[in-house]
Every structure is written in C-alpha cells, then in structure tokens.
C-alpha positions in Angstrom: 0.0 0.0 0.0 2.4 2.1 -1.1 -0.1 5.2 -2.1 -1.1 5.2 1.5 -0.1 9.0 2.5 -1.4 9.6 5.7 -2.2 7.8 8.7 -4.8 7.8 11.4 -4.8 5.9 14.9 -8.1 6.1 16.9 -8.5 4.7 20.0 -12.3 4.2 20.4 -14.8 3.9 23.7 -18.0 4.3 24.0 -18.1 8.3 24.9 -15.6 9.5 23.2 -12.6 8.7 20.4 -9.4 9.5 20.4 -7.4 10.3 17.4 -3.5 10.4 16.3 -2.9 11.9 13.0 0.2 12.1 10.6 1.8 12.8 7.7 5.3 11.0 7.7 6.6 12.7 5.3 6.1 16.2 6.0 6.6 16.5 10.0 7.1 13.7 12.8 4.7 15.6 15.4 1.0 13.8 15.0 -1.9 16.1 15.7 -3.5 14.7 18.8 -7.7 15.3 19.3 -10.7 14.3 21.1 -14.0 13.8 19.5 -17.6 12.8 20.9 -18.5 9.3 19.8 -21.8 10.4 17.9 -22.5 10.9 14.3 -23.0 15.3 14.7 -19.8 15.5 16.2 -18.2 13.3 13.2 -18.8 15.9 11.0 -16.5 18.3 12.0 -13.9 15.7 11.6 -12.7 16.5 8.4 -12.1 20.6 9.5 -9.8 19.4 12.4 -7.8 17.2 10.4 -7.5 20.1 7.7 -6.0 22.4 10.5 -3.1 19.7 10.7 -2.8 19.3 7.0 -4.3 15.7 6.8 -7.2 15.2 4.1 -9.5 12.2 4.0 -9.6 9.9 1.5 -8.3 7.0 -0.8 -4.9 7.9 0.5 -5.8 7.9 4.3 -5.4 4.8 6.2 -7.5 4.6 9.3 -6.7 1.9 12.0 -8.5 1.1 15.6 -8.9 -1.9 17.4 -12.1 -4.3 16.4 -14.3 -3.0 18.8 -17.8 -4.3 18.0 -21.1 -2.0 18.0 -19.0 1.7 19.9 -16.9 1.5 16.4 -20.3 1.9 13.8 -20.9 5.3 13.2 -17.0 5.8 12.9 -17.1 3.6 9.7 -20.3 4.9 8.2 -18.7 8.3 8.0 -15.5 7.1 6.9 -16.7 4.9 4.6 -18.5 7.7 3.2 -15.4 9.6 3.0 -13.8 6.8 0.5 -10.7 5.7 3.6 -9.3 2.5 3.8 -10.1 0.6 7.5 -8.7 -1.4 9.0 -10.2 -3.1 12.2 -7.4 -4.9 13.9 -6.8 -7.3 16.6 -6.4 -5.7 20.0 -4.1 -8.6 21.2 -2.1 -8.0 17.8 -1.3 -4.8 18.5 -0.4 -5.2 22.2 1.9 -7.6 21.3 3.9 -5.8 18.7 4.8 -2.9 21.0 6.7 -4.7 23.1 7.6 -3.5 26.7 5.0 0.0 27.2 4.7 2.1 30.3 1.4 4.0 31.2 -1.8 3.7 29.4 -4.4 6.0 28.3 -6.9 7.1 25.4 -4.0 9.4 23.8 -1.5 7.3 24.0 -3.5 3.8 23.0 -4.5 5.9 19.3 -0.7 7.0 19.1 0.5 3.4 19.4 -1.7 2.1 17.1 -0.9 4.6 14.5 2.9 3.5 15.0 2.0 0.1 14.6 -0.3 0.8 11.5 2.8 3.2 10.1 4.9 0.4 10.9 3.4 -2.7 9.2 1.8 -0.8 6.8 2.3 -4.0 4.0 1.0 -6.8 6.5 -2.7 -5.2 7.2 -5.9 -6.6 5.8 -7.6 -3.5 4.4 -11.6 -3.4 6.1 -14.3 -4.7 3.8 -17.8 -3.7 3.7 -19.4 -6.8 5.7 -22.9 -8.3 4.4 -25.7 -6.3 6.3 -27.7 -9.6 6.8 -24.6 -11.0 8.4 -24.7 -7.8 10.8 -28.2 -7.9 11.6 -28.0 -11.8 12.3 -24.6 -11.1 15.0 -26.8 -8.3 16.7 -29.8 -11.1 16.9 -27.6 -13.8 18.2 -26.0 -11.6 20.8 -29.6 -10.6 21.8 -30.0 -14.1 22.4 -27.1 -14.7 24.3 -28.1 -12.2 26.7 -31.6 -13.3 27.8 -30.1 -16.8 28.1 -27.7 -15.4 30.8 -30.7 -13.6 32.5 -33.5 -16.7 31.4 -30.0 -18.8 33.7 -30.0 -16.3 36.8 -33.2 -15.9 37.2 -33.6 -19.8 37.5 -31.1 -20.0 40.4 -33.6 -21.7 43.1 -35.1 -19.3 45.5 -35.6 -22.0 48.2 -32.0 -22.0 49.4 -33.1 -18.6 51.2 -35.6 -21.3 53.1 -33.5 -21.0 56.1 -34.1 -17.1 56.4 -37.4 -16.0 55.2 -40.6 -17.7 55.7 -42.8 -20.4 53.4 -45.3 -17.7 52.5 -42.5 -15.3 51.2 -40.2 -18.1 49.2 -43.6 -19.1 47.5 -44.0 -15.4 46.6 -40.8 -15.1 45.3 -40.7 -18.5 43.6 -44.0 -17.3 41.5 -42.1 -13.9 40.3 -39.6 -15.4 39.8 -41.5 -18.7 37.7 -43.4 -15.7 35.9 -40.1 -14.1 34.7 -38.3 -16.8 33.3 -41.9 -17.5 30.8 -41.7 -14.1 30.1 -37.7 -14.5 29.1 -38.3 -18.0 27.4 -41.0 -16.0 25.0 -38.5 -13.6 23.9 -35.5 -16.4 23.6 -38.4 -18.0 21.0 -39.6 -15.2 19.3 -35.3 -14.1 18.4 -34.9 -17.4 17.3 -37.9 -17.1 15.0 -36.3 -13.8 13.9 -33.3 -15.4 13.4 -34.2 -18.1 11.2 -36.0 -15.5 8.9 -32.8 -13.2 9.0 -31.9 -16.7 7.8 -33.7 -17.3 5.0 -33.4 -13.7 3.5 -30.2 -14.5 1.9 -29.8 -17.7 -0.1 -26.5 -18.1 0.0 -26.4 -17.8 3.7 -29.0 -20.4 3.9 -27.4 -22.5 2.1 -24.3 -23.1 3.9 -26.6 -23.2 7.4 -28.6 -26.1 5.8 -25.0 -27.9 4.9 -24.0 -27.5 8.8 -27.0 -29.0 10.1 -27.0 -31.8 8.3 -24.1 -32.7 10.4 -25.5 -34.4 13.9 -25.4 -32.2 17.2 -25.5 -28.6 15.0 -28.4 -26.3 15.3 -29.6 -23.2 13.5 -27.9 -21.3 16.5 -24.3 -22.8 15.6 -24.7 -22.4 12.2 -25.5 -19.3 12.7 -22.7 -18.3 14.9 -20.2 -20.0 12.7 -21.6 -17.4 9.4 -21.0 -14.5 11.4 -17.5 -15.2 12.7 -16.2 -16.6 9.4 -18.2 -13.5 7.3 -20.2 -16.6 5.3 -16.9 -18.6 5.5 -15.0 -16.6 3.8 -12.2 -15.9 6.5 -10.8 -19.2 6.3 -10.0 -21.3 3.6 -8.8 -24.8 5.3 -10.8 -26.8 8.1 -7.2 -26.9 10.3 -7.6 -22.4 10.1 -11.1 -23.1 11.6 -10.5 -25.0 14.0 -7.2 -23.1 15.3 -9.4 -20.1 15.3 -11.6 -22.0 17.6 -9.0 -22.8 19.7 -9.4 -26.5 19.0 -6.3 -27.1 17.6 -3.2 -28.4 19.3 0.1 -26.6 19.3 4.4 -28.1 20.2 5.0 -26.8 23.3 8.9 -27.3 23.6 12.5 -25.8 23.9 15.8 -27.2 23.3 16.4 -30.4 25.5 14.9 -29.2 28.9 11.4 -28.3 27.7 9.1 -30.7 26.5 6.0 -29.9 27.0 2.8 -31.7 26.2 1.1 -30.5 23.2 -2.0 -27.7 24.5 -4.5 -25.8 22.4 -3.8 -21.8 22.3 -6.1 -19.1 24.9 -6.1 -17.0 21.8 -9.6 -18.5 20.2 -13.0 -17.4 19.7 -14.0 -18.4 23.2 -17.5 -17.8 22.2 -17.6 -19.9 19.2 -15.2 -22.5 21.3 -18.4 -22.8 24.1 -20.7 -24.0 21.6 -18.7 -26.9 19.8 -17.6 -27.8 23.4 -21.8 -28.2 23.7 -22.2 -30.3 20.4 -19.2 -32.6 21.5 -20.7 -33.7 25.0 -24.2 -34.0 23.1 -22.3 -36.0 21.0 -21.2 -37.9 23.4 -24.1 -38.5 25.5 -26.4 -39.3 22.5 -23.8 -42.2 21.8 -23.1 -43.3 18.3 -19.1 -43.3 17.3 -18.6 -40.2 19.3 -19.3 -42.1 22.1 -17.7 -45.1 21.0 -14.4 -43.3 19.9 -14.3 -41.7 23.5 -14.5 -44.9 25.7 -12.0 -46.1 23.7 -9.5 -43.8 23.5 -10.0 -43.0 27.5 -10.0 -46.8 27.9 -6.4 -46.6 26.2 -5.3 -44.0 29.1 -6.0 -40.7 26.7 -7.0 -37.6 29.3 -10.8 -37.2 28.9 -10.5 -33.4 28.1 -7.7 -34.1 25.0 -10.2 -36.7 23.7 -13.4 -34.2 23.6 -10.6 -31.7 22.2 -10.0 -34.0 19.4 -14.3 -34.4 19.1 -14.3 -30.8 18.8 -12.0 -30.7 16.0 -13.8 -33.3 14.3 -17.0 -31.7 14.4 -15.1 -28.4 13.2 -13.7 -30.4 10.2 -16.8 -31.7 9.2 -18.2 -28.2 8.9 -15.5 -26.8 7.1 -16.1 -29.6 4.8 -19.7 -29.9 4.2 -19.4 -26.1 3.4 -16.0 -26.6 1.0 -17.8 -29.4 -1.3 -21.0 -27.8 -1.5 -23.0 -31.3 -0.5 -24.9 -32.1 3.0 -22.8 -34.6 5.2 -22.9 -38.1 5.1 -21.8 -40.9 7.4 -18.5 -42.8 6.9 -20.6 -45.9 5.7 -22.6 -43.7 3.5 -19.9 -41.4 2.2 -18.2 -44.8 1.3 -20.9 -46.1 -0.8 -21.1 -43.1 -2.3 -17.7 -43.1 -3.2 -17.6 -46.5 -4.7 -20.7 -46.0 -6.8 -19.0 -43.3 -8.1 -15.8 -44.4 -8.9 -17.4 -47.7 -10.5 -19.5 -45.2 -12.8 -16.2 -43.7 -13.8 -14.5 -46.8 -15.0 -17.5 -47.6 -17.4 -17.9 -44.5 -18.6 -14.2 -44.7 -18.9 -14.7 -48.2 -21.0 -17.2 -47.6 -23.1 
C-alpha cells in the first residue's frame, strides 16, 4: 500500500474517540484530538484534520482496534469519505509494541498509529461486511443475553428457606416462575427472527442447511459459525477453523529441557469455542461413534478433556467440509458407498 499517505490511529470507547494523525513525510509531530462518539460530532472531523494538513480519503489509512457495535458510526462516515479501514486485533497490537509504560486514550490511538505506520504492507484493508450478516450477529448476541438472564433468574429461591418464611419463598418463587416465561418468550420469538434473518439471503441459507446436516449442530451454531467466518470466507482450510476456535493443538517445547505436552492456544473465539464444546458432549451423550471413539480412547489411558478436544476438531472439520464441497454430510458408511458407486460409474464411462 504504497499510495497510503497519511495515517490515522483512533483509540475508540463508548463516549468518546481519540485520534493520532500524521503525515510521515512532511513533520514527525501527529496532531493529537478528542472527539464525541456520535454521528454530529463526526462531522466536523474533516475541519480538524485540515488544521493539521491531513485530508481524507483513498490515500488515508485509518486503523483502531475491532471493537464491536462503539466502532459503527465511525465507519459509516469514513466509509463515506472513501478511507481505507482497518479493524485490527487488539491482542495484535499489544503484542507488537513490546515492553510499554502508562496507558491512556492518547497514548492507545498514538500506538496504534505507529503500529499501523509500521506494518503498513502486513494489514488486511476493512471490507464492507454483508448487512444480513450484521443484523443476524446483533440477533444472536440478543439471544445470548436473555439466556444469561433466562440462567439467573432460574437460580432456586428455596436455598433462602433457612431465612425467610414459606409464605414469602412461595411469593418469590411465583415472580420469579413468571419471569423466566416471560424470558423464554423472547429467547423464542429471536430465534424465530433469526431463522427469517436466515432465510433472507440464499446463500447464507445455504451453507446453514449444509451444517446441520451434520449431527449435534443447530440453526444457533450455524449461525454463529456465518457471522465469525463472514459466510466462511475468513478461512479457507478446516485446520484455520479450527485453530481459530482454539481446538487445535500446538508443540510446546525448547531445546532439551522443555518438553511440554502439546496444549490448544487461549487465543480463540472463546464464544464460538463454548458451543462446539456443547455439540461434542451432546455428542457424546447421545452415543453413536462419538461415544464409541471416546470410551476407547479413554480406555487406552488418553485424558478425557484431550479426547473431547480431538471431538471438537472433528465436528469443526466436518463443517468446514460440508461447506467446501457444496453437499450435506454423510456418514462414513454412506460417504463410502457413495464413493464407490461413483468411482465404479467412472471406469465404465471410462470403457465404453
């Protein structure tokens, strides 16, 4: 990106943003500002960075950390402006600076406009993501948050036995019995508006009917799995998605006096990582050859946890492989028929 002129570090929370701005060929000082996180106070954006010489456009690279739903009306005026984003890893960035002293909102954008000066080559450059795919994230995070309340609110009331009276716990058990029904109608009627969100786009309902053909995945999962991987586009081998799940195993060793066992990474989609974990013990509980591949492999001494690991991964590989060839998922015993039928169809084509 070697056209990129000028670069912009913002360091973004939910009042306010903070900006670094430079142009590293004409001075070394950046111009340093504070701006309201709202769309009126955007607008006068462009003035400020005019003062310091900095103009907005194809030639501007813009860089802040991905910060979810506080970063949204930043890119729909930038994008406006024709900049190129870039929504970066947080954990990235902290890592490249190396040893750091003090933190605040200045000094967070000046860093990461160092770091975007600095690897200028290596960044993926933001593009614009599927507005179905952002409208089913905002549903499935929706969900997840009346399940945590529908799960709090069914923590049992008659442990307080000991300190209230009979008459009272029976009164709160009824509010609180009342509550979750009112929770469990709105966990129902998101998932309804899920599945339509769904079914607007083809191609997104596409891939979630591959997925569920695979046992122990749901709409949710599916779902979950499309927004992550932008359609499943990210990634473009099973092994990425399931290192990106943090399912993956990685050598853990250093010359002769560190050998380590092999140990999956803390740097996953923890999220995404919960729900597999779900569809494995499912898995296993519903029996079938997850079952029967975990009693034997604990049987031959394997620790339980690596062996629903390597479940996990299984599951993961499936997905990213139902989704690669374009066809639902078929058992090993079908798959091999399959295979066999038409490999035999082949050789007599082939012949005649």
């Amino acid at each position: 990106m070697s056209e990129i002129k000028n670069f912009i570090g913002i360091d973004i929370s939910k009042g306010w943003l903070d900006f670094a701005a430079i142009v590293p060929e004409s001075t070394d000082k950046p111009l340093e500002f504070r701006l309201d996180n709202d769309p009126e106070d955007l607008k006068t954006l462009k003035k400020v960075l005019k003062k310091g010489g900095i103009t907005l456009g194809k030639k501007t690279l813009v860089t802040f950390e991905h910060i979810g739903t506080y970063s949204r009306p930043l890119i729909k005026y930038l994008t406006a402006q024709g900049c190129r984003i870039c929504q970066e890893n947080a954990l990235r960035i902290k890592r490249s600076l190396g040893i750091q002293r003090g933190k605040t909102d200045k000094l967070d954008a000046k860093r990461i406009m160092e770091y975007s000066i600095r690897n200028v080559d290596k960044l993926h450059i933001w593009d614009k993501p599927n507005p179905t795919i952002l409208q089913l994230k905002d549903l499935l995070s929706m969900r997840e948050r009346f399940r945590k309340i529908e799960w709090m609110l069914k923590k049992p009331v008659n442990d307080k036995m000991f300190f209230l009276t009979k008459k009272y716990v029976a009164y709160l058990n009824k509010m609180q019995a009342d509550t979750v029904q009112q929770v469990e109608l709105s966990v129902k009627d998101l998932e309804k508006e899920i599945q339509k969100t769904i079914a607007s786009s083809n191609d997104i309902q596409r891939k979630v009917d591959l997925i569920t053909t695979i046992p122990g995945i749901g709409s949710i999962i599916a779902g979950s799995l499309v927004c992550a991987t932008r359609n499943f586009t990210s990634f473009t081998t099973g092994r990425q998605l399931v290192c990106y799940c943090g399912c993956a195993p990685f050598q853990h060793s250093s010359g002769r006096s560190v050998k380590g066992k092999s140990k999956v990474s803390r740097v996953a989609n923890k999220k995404l990582k919960a729900l597999i974990h779900l569809a494995a013990l499912q898995g296993i509980k519903k029996g079938g050859e997850f079952r029967k591949y975990y009693d034997r492999k604990v049987k031959e001494g394997k620790p339980k946890m690596s062996v629903i690991n390597a479940i996990r991964s299984k599951i993961l590989l499936r997905i990213a492989a139902v989704v690669k060839r374009g066809e639902a998922y078929l058992k090993a015993a079908q798959y091999k028929r399959k295979y066999l039928k038409d490999k035999t169809d082949s050789k007599r084509s082939i012949s005649v």
